[in-house]
Structure formats: C-alpha cells, structure tokens
C-alpha positions in Angstrom: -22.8 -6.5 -16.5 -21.3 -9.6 -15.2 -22.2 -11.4 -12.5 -20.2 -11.9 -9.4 -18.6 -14.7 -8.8 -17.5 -14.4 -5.3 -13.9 -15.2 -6.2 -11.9 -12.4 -4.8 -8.3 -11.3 -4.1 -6.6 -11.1 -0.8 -5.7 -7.2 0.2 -2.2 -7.3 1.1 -2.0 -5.6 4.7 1.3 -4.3 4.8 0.9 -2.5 1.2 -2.6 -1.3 1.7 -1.4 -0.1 5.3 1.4 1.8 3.9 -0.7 3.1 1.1 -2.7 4.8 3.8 -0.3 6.3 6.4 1.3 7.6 3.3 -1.5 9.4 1.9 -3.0 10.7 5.1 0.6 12.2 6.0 0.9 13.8 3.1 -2.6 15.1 3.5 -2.1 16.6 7.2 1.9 18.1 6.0 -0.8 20.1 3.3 -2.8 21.0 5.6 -0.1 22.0 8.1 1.4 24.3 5.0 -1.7 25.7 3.6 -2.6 26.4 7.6 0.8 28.9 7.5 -0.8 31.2 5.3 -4.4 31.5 6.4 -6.0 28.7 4.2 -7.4 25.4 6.1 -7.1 26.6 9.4 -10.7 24.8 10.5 -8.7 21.4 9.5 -5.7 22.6 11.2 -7.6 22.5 14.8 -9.0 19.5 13.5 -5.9 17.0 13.0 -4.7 19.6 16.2 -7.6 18.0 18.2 -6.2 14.1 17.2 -2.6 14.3 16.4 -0.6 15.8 20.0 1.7 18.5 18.8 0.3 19.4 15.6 0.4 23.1 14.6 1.5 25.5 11.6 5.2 25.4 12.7 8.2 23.4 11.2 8.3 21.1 14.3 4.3 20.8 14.9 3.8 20.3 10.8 6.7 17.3 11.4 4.6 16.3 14.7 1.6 16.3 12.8 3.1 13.9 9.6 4.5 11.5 11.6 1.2 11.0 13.8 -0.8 11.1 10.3 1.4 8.2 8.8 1.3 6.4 11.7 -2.6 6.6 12.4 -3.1 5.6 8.5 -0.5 2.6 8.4 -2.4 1.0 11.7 -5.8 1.6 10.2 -4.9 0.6 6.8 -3.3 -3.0 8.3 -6.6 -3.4 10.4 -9.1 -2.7 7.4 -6.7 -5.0 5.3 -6.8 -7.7 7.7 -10.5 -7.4 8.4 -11.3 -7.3 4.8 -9.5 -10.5 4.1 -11.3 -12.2 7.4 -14.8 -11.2 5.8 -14.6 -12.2 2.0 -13.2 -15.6 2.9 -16.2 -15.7 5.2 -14.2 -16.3 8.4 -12.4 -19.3 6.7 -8.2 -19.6 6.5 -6.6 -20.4 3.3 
C-alpha cells in the first residue's frame, strides 16, 4: 500500500452539494411511493417528522422532494466547504 502523501484535491461545493440534495430527494419521493402501498411507512413518519408537509399523497410526496433536495444541497455545500477548510489545514490557496 502506498503511503499518503497529504496532497489532496479540493471537493467542489456546488457539485458535491447537488450530488446530495439530488440523491436524498430521490430517496424521500421512494419513500413517499413505497409509503402509498404499505411499505416504509416507519420512514414515512420519519422524513414526516423533518420535512413540513410530507405525506403519501401527490402534493405531500412533492412537499417532501423538494425539502429533501434542498436539506441535501445545503449540507452537501457545508461538508464540501468544511472539508476543503480541513485538508488545507485552515490555509487559503
């Protein structure tokens, strides 16, 4: 195995942030179809309990994937932007 050399990459924000709200509102319109016929209704009341509005109907599904994509582009700039603070050790290129 090789050895680290400490030289890494910049995470670009912007793409890792809309790699994220894209994924997780995918995963909660799943959950909010799955939830229309019985399956995943535990995650259902889950995403319910964090996203306002989100239920097992058309508009509350919609609700729910907009919230989800939202929530995962904000997180996914922050852990971006925190991640490229930290390997540079605080340091601006």
């Amino acid at each position: 195995m090789d050895e680290l050399d400490g030289d890494y990459e910049d995470l670009d924000p912007m793409a890792f942030g809309f790699a994220c709200g894209t994924t997780m509102a995918l995963s909660v319109g799943l959950i909010g179809m799955l939830s229309r016929v019985g399956i995943a209704e535990e995650w259902r009341g889950l995403f319910a309990d964090m996203y306002p509005g989100f239920e097992s109907d058309d508009g509350g599904t919609l609700a729910g994937v907009v919230w989800a994509g939202a929530d995962g582009f904000a997180m996914g700039i922050t852990f971006g932007w925190l991640y490229n603070v930290f390997q540079r050790g605080g340091q601006r290129r």
